[in-house]
N, CA, C and O atoms as CSV, one atom per row, in Angstrom:
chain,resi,resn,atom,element,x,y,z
A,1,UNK,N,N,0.847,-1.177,0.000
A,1,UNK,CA,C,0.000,0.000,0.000
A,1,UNK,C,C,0.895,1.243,0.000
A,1,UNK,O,O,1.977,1.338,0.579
A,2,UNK,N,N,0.213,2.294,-0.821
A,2,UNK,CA,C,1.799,3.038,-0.791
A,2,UNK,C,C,0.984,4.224,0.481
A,2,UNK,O,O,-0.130,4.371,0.984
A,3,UNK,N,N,2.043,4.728,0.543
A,3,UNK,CA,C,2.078,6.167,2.042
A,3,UNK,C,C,2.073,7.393,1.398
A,3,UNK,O,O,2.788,7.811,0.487
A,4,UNK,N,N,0.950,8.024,2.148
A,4,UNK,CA,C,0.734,9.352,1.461
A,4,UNK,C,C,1.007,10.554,2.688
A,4,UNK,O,O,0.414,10.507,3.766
A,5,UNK,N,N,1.678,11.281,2.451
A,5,UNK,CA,C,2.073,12.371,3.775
A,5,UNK,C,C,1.095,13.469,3.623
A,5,UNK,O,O,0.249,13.452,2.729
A,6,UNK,N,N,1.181,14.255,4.335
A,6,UNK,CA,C,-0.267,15.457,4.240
A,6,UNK,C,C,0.651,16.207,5.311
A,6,UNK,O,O,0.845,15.972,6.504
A,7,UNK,N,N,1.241,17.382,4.296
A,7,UNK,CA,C,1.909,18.440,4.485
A,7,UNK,C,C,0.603,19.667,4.905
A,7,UNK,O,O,-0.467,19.712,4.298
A,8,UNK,N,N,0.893,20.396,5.807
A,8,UNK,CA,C,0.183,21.415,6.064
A,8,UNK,C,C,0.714,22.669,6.107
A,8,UNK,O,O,1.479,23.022,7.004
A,9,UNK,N,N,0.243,23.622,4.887
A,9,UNK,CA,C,0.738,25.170,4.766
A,9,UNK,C,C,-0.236,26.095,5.411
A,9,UNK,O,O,-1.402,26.146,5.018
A,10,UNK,N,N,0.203,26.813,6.374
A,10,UNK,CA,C,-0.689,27.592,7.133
A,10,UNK,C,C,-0.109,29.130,7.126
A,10,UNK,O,O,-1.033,29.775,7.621
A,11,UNK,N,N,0.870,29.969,6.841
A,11,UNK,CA,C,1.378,30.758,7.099
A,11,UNK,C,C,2.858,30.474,7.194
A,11,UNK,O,O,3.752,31.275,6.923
A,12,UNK,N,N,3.012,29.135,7.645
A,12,UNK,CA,C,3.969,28.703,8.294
A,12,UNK,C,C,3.899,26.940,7.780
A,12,UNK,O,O,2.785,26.472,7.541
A,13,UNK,N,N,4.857,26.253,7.672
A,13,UNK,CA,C,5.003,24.543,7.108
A,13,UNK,C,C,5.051,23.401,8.310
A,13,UNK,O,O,6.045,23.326,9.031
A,14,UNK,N,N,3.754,22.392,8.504
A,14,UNK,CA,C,3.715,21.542,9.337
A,14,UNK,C,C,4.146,20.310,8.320
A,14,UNK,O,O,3.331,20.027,7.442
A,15,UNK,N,N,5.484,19.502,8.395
A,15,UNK,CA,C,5.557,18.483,7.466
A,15,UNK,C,C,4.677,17.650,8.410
A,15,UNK,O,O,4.164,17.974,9.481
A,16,UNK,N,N,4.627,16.266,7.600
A,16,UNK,CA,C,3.855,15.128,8.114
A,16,UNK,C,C,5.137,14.239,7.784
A,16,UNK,O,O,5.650,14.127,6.670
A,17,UNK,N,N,5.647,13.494,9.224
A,17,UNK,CA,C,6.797,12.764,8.573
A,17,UNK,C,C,6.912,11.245,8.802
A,17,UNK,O,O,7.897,10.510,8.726
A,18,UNK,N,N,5.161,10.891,9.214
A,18,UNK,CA,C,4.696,10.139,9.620
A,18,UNK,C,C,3.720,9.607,8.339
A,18,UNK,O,O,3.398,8.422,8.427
A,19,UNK,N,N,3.479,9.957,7.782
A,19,UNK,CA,C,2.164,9.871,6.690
A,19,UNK,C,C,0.987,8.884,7.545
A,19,UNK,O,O,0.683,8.667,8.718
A,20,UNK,N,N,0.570,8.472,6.258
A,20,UNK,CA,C,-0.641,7.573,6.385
A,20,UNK,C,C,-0.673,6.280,4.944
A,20,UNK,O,O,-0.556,6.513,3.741
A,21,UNK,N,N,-0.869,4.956,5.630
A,21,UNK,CA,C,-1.142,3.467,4.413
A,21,UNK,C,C,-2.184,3.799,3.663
A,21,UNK,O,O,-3.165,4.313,4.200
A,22,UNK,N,N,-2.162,3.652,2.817
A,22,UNK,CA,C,-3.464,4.038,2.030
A,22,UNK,C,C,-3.613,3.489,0.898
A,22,UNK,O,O,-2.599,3.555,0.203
A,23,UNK,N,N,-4.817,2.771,0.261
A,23,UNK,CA,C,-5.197,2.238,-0.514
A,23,UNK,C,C,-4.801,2.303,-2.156
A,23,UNK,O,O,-4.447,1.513,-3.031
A,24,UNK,N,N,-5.097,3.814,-2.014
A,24,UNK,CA,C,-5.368,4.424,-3.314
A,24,UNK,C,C,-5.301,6.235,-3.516
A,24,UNK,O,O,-5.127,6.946,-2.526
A,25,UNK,N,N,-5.410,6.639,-4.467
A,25,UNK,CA,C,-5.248,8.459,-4.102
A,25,UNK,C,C,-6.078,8.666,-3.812
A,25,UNK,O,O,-5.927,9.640,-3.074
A,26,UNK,N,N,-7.901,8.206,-3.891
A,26,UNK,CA,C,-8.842,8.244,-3.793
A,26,UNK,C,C,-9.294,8.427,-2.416
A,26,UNK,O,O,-10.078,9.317,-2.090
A,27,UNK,N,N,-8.640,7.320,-1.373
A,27,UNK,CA,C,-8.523,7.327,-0.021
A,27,UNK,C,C,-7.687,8.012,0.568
A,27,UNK,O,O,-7.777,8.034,1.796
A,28,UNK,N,N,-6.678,8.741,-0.041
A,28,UNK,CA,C,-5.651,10.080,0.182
A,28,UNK,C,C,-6.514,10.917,-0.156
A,28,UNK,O,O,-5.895,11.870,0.316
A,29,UNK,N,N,-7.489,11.418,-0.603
A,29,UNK,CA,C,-8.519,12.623,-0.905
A,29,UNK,C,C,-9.330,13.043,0.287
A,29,UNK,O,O,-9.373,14.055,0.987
A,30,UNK,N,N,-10.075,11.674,0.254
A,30,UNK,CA,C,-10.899,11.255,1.665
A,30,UNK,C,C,-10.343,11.702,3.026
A,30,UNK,O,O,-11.081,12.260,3.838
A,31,UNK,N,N,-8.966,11.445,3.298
A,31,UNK,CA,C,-7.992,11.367,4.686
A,31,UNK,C,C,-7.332,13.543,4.675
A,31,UNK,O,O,-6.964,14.123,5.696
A,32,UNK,N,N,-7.389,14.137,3.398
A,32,UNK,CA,C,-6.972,14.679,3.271
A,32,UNK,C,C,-8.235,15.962,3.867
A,32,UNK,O,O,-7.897,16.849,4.651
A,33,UNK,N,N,-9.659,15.835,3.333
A,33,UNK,CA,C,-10.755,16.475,3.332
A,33,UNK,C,C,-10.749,16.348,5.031
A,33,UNK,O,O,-10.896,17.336,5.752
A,34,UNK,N,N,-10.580,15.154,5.479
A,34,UNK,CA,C,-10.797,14.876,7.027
A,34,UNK,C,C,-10.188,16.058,7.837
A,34,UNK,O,O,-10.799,16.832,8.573
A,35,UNK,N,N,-8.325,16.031,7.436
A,35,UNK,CA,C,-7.893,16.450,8.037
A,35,UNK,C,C,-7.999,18.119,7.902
A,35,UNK,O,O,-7.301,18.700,8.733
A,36,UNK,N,N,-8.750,18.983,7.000
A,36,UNK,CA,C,-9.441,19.689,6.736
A,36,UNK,C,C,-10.140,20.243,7.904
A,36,UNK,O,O,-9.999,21.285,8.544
A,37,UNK,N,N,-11.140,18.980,8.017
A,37,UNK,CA,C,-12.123,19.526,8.743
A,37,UNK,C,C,-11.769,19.113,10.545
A,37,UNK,O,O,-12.377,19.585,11.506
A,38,UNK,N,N,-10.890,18.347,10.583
A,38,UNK,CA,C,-10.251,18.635,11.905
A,38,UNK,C,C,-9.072,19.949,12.435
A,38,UNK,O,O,-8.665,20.222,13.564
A,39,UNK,N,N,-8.836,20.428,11.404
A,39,UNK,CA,C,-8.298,21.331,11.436
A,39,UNK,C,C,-9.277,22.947,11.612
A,39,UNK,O,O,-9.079,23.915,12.347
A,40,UNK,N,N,-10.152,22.721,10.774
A,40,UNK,CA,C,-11.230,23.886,11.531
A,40,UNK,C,C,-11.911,23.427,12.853
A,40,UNK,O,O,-12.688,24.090,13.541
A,41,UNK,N,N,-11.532,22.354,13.038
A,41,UNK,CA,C,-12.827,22.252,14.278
A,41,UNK,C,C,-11.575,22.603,15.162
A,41,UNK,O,O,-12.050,23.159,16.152
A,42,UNK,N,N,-10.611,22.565,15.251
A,42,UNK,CA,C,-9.472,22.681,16.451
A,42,UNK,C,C,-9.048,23.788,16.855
A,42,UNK,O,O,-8.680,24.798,16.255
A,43,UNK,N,N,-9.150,23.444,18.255
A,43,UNK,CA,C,-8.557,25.273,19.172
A,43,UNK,C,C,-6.885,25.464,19.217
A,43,UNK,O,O,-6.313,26.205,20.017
A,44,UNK,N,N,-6.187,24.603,18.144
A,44,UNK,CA,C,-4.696,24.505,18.617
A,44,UNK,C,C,-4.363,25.201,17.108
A,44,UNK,O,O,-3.252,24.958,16.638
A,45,UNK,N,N,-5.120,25.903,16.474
A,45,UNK,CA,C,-4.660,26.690,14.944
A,45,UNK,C,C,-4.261,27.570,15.324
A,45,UNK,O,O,-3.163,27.930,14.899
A,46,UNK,N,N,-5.127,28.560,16.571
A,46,UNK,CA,C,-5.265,29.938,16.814
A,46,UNK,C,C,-6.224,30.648,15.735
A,46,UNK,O,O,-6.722,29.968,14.838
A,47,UNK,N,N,-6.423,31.744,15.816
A,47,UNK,CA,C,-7.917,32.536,15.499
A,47,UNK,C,C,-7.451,32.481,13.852
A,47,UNK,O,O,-6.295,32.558,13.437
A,48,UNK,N,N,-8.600,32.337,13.102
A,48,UNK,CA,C,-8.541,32.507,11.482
A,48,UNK,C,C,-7.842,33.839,11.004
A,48,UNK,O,O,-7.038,33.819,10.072
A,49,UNK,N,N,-8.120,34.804,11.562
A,49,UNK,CA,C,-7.590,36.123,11.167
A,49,UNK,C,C,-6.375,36.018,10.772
A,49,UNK,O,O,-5.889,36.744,9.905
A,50,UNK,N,N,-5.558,34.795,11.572
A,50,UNK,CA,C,-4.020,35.237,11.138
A,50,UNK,C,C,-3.402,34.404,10.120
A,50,UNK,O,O,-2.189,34.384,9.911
A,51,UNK,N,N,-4.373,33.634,9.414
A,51,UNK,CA,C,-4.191,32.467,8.905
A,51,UNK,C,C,-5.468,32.478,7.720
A,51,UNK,O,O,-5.871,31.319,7.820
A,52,UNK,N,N,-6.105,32.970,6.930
A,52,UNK,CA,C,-7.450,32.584,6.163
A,52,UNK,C,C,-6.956,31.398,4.867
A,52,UNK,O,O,-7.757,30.539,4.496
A,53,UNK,N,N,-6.038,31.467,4.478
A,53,UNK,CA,C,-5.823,30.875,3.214
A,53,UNK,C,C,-4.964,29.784,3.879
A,53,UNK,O,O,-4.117,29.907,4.764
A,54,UNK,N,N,-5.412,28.635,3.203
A,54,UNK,CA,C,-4.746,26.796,4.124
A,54,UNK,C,C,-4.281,26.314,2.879
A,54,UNK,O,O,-4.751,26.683,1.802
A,55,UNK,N,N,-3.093,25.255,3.048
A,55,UNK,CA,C,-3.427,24.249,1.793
A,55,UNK,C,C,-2.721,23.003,2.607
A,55,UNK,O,O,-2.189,23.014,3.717
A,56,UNK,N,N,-2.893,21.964,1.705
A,56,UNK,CA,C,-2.467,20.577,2.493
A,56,UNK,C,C,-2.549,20.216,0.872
A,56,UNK,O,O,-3.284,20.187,-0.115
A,57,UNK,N,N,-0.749,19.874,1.556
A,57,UNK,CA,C,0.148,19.041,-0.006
A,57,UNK,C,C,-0.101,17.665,0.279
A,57,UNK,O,O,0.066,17.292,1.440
A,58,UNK,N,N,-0.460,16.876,-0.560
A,58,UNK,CA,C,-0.450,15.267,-0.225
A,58,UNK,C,C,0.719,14.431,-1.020
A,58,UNK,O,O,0.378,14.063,-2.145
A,59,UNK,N,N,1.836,14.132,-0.669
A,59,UNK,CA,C,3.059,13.828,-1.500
A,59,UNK,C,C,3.294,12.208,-1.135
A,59,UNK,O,O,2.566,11.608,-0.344
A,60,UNK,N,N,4.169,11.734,-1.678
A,60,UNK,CA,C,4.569,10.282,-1.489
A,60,UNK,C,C,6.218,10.656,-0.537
A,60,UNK,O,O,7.149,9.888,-0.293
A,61,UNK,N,N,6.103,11.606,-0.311
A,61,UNK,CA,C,7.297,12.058,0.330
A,61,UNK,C,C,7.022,12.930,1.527
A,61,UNK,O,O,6.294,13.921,1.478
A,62,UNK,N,N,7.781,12.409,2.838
A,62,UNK,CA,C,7.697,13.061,4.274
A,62,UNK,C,C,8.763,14.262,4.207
A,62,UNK,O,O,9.085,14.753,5.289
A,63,UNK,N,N,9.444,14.870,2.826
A,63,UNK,CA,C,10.021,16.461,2.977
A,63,UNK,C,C,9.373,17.073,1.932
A,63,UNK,O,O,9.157,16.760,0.761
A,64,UNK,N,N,9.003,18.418,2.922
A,64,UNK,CA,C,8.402,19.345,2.377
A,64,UNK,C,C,8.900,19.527,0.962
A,64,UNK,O,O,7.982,20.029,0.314
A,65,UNK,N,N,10.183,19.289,0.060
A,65,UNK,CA,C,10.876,20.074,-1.139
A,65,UNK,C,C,10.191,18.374,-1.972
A,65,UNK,O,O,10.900,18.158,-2.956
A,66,UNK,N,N,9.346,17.505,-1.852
A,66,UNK,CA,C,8.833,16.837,-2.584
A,66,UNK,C,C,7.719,17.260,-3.690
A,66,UNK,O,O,7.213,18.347,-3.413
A,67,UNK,N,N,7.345,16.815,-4.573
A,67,UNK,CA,C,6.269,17.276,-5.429
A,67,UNK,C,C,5.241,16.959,-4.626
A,67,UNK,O,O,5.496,16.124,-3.757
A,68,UNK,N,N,3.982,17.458,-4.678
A,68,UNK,CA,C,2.624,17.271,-4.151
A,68,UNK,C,C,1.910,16.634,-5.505
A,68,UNK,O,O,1.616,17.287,-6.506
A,69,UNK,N,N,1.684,15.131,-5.301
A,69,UNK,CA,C,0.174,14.654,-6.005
A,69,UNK,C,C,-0.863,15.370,-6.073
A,69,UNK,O,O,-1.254,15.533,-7.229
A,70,UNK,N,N,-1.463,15.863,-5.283
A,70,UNK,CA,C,-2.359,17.082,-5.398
A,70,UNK,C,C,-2.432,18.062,-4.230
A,70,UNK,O,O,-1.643,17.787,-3.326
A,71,UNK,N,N,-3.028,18.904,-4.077
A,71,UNK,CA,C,-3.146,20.021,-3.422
A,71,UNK,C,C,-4.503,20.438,-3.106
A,71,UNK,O,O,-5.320,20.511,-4.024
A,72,UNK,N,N,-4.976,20.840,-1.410
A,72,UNK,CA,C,-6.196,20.852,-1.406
A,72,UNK,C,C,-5.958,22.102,-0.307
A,72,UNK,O,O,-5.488,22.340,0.805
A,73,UNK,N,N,-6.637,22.726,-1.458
A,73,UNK,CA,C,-7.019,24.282,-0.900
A,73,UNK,C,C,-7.863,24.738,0.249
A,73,UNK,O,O,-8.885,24.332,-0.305
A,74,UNK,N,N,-8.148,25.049,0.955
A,74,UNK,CA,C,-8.992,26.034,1.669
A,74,UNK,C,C,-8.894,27.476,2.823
A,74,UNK,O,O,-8.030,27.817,3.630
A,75,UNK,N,N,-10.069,27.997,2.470
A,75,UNK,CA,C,-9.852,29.208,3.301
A,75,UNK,C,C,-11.262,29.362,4.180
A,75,UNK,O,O,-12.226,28.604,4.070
A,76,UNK,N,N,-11.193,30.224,4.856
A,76,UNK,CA,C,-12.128,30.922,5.724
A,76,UNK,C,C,-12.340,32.273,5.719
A,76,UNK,O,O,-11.391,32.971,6.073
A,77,UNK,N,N,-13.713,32.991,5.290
A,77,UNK,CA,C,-13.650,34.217,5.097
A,77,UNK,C,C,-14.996,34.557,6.128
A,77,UNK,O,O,-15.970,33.810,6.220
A,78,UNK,N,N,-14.847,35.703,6.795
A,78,UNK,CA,C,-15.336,36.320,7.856
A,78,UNK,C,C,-16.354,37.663,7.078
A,78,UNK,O,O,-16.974,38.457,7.786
């Protein structure tokens, strides 16, 4: 099963150097949307203001200077 990492760009770079087993890219989409929405639900971001625009790289690689398979955008607007 190959390993998909889920890099997080916030202002600032959270690698993932741990990834996740995963089936397929399909189930890297799925794991990726999740971590999305655990990421808005969480009090450990700090307030949106300082941060509106997110992305989460999903790579076959645990360093940030890897290519991203895809890229999943989001923001929060007030």
């Amino acid at each position: 099963m190959p390993r998909y990492f889920f890099h997080v760009h916030d202002g600032g770079s959270v690698p993932d150097d741990l990834g996740l087993a995963l089936p397929d890219i399909g189930a890297a989409r799925t794991a990726a949307i999740e971590l999305t929405r655990e990421i808005l639900r969480s009090e450990l971001v700090g307030p949106f203001h300082d941060y509106s625009c997110w992305r989460i790289e999903v790579s076959d690689s645990p360093e940030l200077t890897g290519l991203p398979i895809f890229v999943l955008h989001f923001s929060v607007s007030q």
